[in-house]
mmCIF file as gemmi writes it, N, C-alpha and C atoms, coordinates in Angstrom:
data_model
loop_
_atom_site.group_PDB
_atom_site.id
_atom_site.type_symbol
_atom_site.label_atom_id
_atom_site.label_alt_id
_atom_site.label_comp_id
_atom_site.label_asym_id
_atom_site.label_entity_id
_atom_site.label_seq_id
_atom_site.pdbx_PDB_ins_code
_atom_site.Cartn_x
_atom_site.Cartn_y
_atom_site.Cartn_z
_atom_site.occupancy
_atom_site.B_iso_or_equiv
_atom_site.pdbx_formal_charge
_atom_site.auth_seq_id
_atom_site.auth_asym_id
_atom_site.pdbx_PDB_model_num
ATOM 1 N N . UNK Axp A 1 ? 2.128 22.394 -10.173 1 0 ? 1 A 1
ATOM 2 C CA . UNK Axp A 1 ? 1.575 21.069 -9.963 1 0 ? 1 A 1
ATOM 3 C C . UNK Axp A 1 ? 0.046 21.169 -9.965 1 0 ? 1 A 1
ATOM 4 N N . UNK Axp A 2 ? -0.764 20.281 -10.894 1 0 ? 2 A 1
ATOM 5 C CA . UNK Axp A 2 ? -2.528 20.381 -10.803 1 0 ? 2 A 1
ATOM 6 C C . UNK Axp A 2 ? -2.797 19.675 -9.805 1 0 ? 2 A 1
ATOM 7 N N . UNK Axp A 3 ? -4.03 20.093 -9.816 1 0 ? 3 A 1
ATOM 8 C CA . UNK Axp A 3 ? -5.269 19.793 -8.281 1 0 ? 3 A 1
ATOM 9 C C . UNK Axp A 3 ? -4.84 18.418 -8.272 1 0 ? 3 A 1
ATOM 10 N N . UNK Axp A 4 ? -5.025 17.241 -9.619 1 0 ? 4 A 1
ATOM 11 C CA . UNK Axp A 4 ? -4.844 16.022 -9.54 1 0 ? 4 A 1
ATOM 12 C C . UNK Axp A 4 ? -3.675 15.178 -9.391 1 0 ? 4 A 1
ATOM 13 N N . UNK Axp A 5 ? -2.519 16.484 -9.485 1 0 ? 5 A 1
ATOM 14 C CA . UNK Axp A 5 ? -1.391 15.503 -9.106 1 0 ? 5 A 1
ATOM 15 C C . UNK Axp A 5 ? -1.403 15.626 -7.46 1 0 ? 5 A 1
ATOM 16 N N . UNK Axp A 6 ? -1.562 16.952 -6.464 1 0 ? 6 A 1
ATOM 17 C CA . UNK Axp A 6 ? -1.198 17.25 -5.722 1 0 ? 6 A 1
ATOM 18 C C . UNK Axp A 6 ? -2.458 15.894 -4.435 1 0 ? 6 A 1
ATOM 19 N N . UNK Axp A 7 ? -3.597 15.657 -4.973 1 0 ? 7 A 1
ATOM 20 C CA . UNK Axp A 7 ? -4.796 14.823 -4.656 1 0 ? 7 A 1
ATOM 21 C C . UNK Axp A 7 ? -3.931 13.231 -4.795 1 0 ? 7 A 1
ATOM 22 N N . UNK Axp A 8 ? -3.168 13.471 -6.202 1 0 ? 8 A 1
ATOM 23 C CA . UNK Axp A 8 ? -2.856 12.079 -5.983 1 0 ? 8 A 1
ATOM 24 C C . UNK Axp A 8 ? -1.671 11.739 -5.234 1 0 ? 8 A 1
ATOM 25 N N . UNK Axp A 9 ? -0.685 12.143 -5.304 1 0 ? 9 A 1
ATOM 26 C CA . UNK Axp A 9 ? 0.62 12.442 -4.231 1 0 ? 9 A 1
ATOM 27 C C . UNK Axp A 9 ? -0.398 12.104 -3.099 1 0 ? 9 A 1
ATOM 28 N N . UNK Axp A 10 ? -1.351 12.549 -2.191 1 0 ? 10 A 1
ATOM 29 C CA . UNK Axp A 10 ? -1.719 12.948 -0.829 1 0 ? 10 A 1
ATOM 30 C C . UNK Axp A 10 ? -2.414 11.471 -0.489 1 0 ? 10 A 1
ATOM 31 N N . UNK Axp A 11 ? -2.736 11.317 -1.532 1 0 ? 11 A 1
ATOM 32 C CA . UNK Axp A 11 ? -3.71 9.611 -1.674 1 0 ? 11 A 1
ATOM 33 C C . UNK Axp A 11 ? -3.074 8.931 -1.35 1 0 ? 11 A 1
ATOM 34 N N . UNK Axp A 12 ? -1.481 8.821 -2.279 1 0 ? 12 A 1
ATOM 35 C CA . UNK Axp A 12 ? -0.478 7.906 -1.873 1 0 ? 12 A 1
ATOM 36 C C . UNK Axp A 12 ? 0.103 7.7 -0.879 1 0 ? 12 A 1
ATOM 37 N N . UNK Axp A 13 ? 0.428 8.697 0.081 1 0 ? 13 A 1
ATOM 38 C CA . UNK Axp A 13 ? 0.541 8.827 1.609 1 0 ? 13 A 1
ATOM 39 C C . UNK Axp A 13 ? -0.428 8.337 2.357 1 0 ? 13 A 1
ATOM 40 N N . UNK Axp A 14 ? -1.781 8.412 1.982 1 0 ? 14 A 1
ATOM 41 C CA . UNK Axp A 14 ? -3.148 8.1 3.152 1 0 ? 14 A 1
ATOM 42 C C . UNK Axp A 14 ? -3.155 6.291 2.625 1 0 ? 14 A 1
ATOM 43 N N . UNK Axp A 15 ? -2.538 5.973 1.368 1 0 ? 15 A 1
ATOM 44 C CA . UNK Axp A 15 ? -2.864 4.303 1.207 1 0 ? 15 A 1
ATOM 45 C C . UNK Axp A 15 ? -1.917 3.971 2.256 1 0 ? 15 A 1
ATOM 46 N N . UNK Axp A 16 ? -0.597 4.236 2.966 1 0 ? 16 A 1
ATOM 47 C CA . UNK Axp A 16 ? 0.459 3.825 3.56 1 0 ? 16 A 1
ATOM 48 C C . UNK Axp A 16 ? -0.326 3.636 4.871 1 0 ? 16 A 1
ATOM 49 N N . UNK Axp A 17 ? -1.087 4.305 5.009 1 0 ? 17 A 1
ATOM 50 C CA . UNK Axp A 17 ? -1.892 4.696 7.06 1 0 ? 17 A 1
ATOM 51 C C . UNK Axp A 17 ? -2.859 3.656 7 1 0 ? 17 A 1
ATOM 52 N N . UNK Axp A 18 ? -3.235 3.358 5.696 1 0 ? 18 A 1
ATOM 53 C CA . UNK Axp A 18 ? -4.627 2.517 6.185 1 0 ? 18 A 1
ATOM 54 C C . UNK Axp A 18 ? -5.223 1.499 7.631 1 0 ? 18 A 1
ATOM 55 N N . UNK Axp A 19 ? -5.658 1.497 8.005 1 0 ? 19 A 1
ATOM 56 C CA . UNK Axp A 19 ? -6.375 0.696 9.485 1 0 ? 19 A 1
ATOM 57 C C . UNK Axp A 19 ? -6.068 -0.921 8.57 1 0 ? 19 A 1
ATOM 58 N N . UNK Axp A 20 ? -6.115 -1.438 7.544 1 0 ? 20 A 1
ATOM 59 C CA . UNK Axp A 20 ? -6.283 -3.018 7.267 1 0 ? 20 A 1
ATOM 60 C C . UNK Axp A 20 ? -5.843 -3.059 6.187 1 0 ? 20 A 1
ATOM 61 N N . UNK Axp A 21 ? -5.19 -4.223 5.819 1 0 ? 21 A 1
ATOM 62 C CA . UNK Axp A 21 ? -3.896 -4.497 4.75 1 0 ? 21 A 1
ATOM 63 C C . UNK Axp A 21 ? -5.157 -5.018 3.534 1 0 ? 21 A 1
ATOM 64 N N . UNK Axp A 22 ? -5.488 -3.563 2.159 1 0 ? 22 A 1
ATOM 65 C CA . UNK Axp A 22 ? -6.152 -4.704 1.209 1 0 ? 22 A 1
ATOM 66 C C . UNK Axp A 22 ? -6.133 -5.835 1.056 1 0 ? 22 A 1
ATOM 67 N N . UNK Axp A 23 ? -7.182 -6.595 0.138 1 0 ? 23 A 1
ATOM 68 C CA . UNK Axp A 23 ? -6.81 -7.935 -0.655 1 0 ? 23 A 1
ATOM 69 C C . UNK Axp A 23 ? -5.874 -7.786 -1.228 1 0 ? 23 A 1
ATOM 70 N N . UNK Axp A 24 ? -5.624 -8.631 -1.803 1 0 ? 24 A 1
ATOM 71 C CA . UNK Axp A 24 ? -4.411 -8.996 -3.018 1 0 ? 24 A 1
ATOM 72 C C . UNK Axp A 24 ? -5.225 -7.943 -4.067 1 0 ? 24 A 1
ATOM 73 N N . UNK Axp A 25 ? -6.659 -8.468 -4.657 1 0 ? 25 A 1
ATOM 74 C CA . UNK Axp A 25 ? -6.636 -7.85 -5.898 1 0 ? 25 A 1
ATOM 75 C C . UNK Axp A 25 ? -6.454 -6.607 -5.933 1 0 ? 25 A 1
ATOM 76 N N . UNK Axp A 26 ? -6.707 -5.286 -4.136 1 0 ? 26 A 1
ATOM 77 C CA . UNK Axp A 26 ? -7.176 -4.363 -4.294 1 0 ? 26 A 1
ATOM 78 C C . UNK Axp A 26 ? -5.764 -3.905 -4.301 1 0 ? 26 A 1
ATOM 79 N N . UNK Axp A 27 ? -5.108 -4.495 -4.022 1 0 ? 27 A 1
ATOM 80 C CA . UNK Axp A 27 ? -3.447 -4.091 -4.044 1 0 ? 27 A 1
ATOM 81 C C . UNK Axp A 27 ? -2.774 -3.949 -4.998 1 0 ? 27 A 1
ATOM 82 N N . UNK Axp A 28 ? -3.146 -4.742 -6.077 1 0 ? 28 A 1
ATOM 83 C CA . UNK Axp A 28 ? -2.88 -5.146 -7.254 1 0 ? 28 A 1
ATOM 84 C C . UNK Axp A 28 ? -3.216 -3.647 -8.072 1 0 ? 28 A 1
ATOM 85 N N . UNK Axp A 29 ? -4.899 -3.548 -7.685 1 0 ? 29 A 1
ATOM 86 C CA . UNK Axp A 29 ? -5.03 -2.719 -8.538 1 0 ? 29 A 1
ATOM 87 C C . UNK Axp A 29 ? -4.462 -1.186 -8.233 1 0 ? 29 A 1
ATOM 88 N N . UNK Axp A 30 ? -4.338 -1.104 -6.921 1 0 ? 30 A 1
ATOM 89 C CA . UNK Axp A 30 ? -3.76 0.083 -6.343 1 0 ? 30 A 1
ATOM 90 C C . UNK Axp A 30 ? -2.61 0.507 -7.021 1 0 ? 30 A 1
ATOM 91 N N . UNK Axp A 31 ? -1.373 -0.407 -6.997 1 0 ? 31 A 1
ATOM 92 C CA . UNK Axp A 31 ? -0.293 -0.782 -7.651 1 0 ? 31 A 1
ATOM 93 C C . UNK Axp A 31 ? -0.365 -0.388 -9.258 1 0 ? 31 A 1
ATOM 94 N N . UNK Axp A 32 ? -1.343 -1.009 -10.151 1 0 ? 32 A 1
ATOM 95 C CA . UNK Axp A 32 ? -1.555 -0.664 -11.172 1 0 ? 32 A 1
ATOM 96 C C . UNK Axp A 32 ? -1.87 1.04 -11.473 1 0 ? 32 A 1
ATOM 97 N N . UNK Axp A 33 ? -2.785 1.123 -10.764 1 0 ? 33 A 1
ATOM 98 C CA . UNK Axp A 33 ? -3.058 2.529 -10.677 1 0 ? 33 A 1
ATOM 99 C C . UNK Axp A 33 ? -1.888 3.827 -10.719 1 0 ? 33 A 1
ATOM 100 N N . UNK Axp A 34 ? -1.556 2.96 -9.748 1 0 ? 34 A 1
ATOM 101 C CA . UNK Axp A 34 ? -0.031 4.115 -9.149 1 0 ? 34 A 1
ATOM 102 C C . UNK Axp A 34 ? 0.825 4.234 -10.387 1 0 ? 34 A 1
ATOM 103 N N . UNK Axp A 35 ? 1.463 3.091 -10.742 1 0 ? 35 A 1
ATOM 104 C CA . UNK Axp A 35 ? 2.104 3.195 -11.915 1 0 ? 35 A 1
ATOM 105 C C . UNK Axp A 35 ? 1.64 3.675 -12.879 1 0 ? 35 A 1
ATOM 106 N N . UNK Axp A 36 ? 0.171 3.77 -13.52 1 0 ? 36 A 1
ATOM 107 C CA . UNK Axp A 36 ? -0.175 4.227 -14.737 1 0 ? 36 A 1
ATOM 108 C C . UNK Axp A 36 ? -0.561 5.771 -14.561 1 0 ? 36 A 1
ATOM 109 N N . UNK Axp A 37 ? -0.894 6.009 -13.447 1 0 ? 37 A 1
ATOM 110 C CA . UNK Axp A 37 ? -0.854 7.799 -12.934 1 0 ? 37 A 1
ATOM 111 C C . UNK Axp A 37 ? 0.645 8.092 -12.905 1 0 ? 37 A 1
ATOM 112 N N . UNK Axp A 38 ? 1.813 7.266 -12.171 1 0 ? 38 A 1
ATOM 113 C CA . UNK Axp A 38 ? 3.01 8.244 -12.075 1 0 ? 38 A 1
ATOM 114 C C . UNK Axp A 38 ? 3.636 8.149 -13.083 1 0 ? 38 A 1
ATOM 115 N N . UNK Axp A 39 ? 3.817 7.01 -14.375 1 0 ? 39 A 1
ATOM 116 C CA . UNK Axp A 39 ? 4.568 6.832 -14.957 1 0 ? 39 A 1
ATOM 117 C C . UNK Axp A 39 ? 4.281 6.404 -16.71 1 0 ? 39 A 1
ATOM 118 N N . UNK Axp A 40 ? 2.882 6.509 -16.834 1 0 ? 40 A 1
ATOM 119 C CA . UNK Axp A 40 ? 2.363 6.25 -17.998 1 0 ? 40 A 1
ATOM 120 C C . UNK Axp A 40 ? 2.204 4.115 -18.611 1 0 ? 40 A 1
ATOM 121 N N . UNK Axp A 41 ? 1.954 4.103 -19.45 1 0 ? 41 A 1
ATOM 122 C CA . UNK Axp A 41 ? 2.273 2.735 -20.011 1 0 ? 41 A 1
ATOM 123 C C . UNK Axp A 41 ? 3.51 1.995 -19.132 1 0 ? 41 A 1
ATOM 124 N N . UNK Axp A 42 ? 2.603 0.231 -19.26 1 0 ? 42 A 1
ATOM 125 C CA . UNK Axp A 42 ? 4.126 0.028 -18.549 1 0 ? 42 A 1
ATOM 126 C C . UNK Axp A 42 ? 5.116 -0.228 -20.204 1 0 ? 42 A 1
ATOM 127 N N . UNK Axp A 43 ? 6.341 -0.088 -18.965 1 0 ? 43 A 1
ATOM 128 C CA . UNK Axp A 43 ? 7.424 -0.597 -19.916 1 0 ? 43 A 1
ATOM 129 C C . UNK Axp A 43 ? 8.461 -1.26 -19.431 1 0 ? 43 A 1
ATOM 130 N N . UNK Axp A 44 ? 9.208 -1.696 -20.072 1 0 ? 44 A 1
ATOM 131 C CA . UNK Axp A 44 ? 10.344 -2.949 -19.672 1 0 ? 44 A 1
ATOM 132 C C . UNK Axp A 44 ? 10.29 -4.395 -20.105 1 0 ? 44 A 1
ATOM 133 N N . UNK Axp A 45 ? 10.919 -5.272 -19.82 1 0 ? 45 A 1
ATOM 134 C CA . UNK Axp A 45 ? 10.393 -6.551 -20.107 1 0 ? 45 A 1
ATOM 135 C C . UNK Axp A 45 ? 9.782 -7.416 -18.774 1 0 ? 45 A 1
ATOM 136 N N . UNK Axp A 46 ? 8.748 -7.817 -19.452 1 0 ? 46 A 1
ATOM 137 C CA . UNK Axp A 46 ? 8.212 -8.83 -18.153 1 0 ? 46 A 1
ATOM 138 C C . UNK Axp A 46 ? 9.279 -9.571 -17.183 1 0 ? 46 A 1
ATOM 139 N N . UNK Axp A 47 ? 8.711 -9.655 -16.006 1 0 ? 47 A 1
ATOM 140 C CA . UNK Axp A 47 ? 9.189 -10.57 -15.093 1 0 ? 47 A 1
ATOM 141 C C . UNK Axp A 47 ? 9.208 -12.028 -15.482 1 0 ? 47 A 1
ATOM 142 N N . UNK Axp A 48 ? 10.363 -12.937 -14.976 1 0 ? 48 A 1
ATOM 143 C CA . UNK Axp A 48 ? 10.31 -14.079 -15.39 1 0 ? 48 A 1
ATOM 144 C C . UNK Axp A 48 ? 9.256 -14.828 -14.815 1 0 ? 48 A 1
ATOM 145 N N . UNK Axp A 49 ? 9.023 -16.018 -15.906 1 0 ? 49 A 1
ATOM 146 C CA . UNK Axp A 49 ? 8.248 -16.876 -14.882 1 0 ? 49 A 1
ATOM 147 C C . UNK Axp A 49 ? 8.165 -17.614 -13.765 1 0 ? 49 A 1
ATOM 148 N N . UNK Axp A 50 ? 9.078 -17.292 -12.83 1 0 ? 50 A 1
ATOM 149 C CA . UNK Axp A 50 ? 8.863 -17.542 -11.188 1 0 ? 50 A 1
ATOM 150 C C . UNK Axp A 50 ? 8.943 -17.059 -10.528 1 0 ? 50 A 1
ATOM 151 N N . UNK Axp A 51 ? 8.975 -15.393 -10.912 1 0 ? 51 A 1
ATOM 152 C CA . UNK Axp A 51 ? 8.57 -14.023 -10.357 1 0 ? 51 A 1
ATOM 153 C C . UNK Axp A 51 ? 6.871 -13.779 -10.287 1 0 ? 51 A 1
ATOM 154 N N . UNK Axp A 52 ? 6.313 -14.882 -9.744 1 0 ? 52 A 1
ATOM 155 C CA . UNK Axp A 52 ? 4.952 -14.854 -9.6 1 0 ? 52 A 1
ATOM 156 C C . UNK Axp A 52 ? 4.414 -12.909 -9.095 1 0 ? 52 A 1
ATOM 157 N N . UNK Axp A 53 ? 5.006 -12.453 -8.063 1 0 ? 53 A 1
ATOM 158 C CA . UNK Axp A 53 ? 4.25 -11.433 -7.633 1 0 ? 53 A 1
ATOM 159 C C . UNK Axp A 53 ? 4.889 -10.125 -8.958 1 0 ? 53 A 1
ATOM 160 N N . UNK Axp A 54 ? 6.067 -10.258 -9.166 1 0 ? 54 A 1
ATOM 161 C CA . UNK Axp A 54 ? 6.286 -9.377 -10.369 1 0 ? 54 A 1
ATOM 162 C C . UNK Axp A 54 ? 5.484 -9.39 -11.645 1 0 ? 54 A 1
ATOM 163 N N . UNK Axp A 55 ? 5.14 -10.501 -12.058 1 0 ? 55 A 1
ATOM 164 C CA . UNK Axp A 55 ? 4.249 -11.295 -13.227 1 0 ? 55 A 1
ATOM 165 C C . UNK Axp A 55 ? 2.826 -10.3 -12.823 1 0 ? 55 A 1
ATOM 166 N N . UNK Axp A 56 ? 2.544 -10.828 -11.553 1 0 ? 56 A 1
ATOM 167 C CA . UNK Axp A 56 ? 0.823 -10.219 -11.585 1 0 ? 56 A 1
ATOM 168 C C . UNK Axp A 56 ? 1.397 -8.47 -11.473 1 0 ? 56 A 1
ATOM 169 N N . UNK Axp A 57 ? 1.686 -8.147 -10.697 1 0 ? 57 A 1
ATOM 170 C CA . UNK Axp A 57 ? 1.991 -6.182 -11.101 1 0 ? 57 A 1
ATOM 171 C C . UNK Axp A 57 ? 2.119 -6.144 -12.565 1 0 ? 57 A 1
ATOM 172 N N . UNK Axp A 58 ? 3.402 -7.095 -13.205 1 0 ? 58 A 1
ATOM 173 C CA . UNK Axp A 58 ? 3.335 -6.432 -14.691 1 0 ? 58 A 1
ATOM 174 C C . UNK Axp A 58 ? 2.043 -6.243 -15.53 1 0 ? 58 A 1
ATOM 175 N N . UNK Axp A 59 ? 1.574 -7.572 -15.171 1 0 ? 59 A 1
ATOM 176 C CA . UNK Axp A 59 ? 0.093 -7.494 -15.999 1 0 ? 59 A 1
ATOM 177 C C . UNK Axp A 59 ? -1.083 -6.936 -15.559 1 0 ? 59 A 1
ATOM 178 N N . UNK Axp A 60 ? -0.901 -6.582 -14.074 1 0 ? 60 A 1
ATOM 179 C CA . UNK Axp A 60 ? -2.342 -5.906 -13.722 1 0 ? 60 A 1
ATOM 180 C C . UNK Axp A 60 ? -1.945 -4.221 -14.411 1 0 ? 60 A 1
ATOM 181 N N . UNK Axp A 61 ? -0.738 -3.338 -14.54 1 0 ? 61 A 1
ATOM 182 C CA . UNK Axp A 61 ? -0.606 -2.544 -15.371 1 0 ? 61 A 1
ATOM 183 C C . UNK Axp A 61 ? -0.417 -2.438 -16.513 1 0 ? 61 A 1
ATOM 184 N N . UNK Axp A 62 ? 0.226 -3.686 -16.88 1 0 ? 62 A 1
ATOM 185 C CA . UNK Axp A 62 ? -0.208 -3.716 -18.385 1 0 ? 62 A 1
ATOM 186 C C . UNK Axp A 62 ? -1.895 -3.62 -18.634 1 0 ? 62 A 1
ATOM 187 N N . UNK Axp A 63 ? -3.103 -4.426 -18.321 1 0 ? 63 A 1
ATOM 188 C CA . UNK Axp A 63 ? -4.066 -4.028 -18.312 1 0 ? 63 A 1
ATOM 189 C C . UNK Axp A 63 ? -4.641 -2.626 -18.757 1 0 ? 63 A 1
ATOM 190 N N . UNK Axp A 64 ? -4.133 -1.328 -18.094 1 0 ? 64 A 1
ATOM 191 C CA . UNK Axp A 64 ? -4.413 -0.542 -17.985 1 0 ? 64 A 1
ATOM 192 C C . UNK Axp A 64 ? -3.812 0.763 -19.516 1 0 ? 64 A 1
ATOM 193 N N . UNK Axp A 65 ? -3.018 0.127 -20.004 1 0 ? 65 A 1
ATOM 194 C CA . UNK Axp A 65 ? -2.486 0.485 -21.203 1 0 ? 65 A 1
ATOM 195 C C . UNK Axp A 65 ? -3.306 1.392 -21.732 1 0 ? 65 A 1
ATOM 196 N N . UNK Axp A 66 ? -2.597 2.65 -22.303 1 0 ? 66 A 1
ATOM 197 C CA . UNK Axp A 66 ? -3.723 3.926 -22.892 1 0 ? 66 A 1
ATOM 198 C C . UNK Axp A 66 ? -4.204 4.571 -22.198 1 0 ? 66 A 1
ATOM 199 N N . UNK Axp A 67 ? -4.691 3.707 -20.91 1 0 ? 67 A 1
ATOM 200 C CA . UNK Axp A 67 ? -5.557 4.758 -19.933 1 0 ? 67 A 1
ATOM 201 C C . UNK Axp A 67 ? -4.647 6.32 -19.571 1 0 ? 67 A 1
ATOM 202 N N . UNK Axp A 68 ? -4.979 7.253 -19.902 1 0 ? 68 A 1
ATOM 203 C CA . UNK Axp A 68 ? -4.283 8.35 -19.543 1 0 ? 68 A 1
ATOM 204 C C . UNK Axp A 68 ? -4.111 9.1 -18.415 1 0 ? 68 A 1
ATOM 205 N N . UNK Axp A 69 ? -2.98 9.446 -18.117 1 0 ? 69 A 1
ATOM 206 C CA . UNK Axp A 69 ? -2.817 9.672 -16.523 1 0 ? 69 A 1
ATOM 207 C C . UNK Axp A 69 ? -3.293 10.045 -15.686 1 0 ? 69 A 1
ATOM 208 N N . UNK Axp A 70 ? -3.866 11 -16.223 1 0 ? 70 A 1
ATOM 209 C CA . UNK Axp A 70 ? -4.858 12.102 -15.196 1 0 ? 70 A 1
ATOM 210 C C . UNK Axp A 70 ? -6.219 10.932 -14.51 1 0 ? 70 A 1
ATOM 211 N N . UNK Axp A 71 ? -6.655 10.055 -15.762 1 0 ? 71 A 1
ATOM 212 C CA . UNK Axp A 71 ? -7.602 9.096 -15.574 1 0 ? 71 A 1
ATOM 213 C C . UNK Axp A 71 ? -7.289 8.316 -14.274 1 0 ? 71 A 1
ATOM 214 N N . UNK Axp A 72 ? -5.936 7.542 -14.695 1 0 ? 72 A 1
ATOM 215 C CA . UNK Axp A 72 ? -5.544 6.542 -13.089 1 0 ? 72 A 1
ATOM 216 C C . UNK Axp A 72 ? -5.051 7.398 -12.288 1 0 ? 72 A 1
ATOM 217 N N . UNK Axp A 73 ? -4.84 8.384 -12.238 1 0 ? 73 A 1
ATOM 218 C CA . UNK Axp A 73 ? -4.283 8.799 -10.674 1 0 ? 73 A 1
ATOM 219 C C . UNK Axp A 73 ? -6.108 9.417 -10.199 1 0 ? 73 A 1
ATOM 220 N N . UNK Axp A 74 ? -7.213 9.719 -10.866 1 0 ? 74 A 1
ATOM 221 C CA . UNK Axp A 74 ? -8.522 10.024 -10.64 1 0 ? 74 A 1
ATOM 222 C C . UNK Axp A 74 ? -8.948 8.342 -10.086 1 0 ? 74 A 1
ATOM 223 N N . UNK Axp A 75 ? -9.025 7.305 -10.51 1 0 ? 75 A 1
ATOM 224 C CA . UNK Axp A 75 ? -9.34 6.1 -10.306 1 0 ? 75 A 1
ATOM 225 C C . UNK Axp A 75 ? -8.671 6.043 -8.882 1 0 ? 75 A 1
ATOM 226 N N . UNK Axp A 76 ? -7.387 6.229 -8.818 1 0 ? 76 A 1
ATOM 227 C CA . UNK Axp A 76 ? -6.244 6.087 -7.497 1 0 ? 76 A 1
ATOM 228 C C . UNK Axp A 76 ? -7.276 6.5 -6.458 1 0 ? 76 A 1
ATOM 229 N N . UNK Axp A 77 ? -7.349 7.592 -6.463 1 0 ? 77 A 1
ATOM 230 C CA . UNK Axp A 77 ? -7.877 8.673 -5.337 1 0 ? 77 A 1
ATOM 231 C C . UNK Axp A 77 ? -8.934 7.986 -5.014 1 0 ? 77 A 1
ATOM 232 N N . UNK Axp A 78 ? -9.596 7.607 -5.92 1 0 ? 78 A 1
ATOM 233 C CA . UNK Axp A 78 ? -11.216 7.337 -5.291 1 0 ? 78 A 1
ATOM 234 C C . UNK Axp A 78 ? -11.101 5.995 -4.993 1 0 ? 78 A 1
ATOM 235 N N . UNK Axp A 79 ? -10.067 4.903 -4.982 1 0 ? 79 A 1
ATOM 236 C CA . UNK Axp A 79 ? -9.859 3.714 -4.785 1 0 ? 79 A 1
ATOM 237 C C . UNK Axp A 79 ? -9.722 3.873 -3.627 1 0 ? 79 A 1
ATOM 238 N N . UNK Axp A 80 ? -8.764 4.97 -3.326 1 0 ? 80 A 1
ATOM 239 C CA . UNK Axp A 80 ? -8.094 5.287 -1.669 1 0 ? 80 A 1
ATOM 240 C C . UNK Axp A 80 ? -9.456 5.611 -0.712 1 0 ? 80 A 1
ATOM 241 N N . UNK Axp A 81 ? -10.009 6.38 -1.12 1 0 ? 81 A 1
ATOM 242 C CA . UNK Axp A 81 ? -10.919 7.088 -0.979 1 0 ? 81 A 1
ATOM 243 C C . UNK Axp A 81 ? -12.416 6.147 0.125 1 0 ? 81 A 1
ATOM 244 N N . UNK Axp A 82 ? -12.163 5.119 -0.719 1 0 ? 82 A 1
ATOM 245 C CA . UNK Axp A 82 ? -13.138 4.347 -0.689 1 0 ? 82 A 1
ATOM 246 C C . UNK Axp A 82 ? -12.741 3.224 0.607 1 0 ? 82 A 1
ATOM 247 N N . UNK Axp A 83 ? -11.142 3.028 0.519 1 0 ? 83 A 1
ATOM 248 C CA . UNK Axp A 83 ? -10.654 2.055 1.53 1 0 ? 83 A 1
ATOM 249 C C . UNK Axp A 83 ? -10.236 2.847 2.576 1 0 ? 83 A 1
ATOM 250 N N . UNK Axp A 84 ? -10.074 4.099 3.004 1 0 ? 84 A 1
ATOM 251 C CA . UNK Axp A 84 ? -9.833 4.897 3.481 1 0 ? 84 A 1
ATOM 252 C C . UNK Axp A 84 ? -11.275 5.019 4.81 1 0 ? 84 A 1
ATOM 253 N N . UNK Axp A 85 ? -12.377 5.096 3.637 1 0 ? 85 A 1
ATOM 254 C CA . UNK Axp A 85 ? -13.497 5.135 4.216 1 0 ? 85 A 1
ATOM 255 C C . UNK Axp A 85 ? -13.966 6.156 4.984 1 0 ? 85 A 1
């Protein structure tokens, strides 16, 4: 396992402890993050349209499309990092 998976695994545990529940967006993007570090591109078919909170995850990782893994789980960490404080 590399430095950056084992950093990002540890990140993902320290977002669960946090002292104060992000915004929406920072959640969003957290979320995005996570998925495009653990699992690459999204895939599947979108959420329907009155799956409002499924809708925004699909598309805040869709967003992120291409970005390569090592990249968002590096983004992850320092997102955590930062709310962590």
């Amino acid at each position: 396992m590399s430095d950056v998976t084992q950093a990002f695994e540890a990140a993902a545990q320290r977002v669960q402890a946090l002292d104060a529940r992000p915004d929406n967006d920072t959640l969003l993007r957290l979320y995005a993050l996570y998925k495009q570090g653990s699992e690459g591109d999204v895939c599947g078919p979108k959420p329907g349209f009155f799956d409002f909170v499924g809708t925004a995850k699909y598309e805040a990782w869709g967003k992120l499309a291409g970005t390569q893994r090592d990249a968002a789980m590096q983004q992850y960490i320092a997102l955590v990092d930062t709310l962590a404080g």
